[in-house]
N, C-alpha and C positions, 0 to 999 in steps of 0.2 A: 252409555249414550251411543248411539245408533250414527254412525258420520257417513254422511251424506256424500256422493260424488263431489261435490260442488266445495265441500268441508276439504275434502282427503286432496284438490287440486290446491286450494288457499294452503292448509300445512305444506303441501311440499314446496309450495312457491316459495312459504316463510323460512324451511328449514333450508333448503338451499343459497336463496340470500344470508340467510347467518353464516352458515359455512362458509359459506365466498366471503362476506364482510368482516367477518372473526380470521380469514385469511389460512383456513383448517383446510379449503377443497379448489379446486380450480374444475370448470367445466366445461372443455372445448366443445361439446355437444350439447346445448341448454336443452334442445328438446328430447335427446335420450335421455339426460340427467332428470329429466321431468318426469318422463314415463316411466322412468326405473323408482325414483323413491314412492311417486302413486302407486305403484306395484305393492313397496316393502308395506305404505300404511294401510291398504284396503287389503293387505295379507293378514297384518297384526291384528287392526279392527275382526276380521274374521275370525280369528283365531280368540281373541276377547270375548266375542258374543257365543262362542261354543264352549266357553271356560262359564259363562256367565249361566247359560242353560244349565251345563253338568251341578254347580252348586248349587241351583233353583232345583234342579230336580234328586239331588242328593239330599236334601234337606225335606221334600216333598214325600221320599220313601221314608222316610224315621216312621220307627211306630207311635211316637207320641205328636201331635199336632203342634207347630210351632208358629203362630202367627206371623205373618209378614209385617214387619216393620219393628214390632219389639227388639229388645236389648239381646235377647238370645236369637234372635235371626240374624242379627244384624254378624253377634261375632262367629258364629255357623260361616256363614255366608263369605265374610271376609277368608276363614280358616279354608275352609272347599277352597274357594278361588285362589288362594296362595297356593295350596296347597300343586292344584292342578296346574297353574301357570310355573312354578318351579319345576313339577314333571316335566315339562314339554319345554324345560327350559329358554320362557320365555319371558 
């Protein structure tokens, strides 16, 4: 899923109020604290959608055709994506 500006400002709204609220962060600057976790999610989301490509197209090169959405895409797809988001230890 594709998060949106408008997405990645409401999660950091949300995760900072829990933090503050669960009593885990304090943030004498709310609006640096703003700007820095919308930084870390539109980082991750990024890094998500280029983990999301590499198994789309990892699975695109095989030499046997594997349909999208079948039982064998599906665990392809999941495996790639682990696989690569543990490289990049994310």
């Amino acid at each position: 899923m594709r998060l949106t500006e408008s997405r990645i400002s409401h999660l950091s709204h949300r995760l900072r109020a829990a933090l503050r609220d669960g009593g885990l962060a304090e943030f004498p600057d709310d609006a640096a604290a703003h700007r820095e976790a919308k930084a870390v999610l539109a980082s991750y989301a990024r890094a998500e959608e280029e983990v999301d490509a590499f198994a789309r197209d990892r699975i695109s090169r095989l030499s046997r055709r594997v349909p999208e959405g079948g039982r064998e895409w599906d665990i392809l797809y999941r495996k790639y994506f682990e696989e690569e988001m543990a490289r990049r230890r994310l």
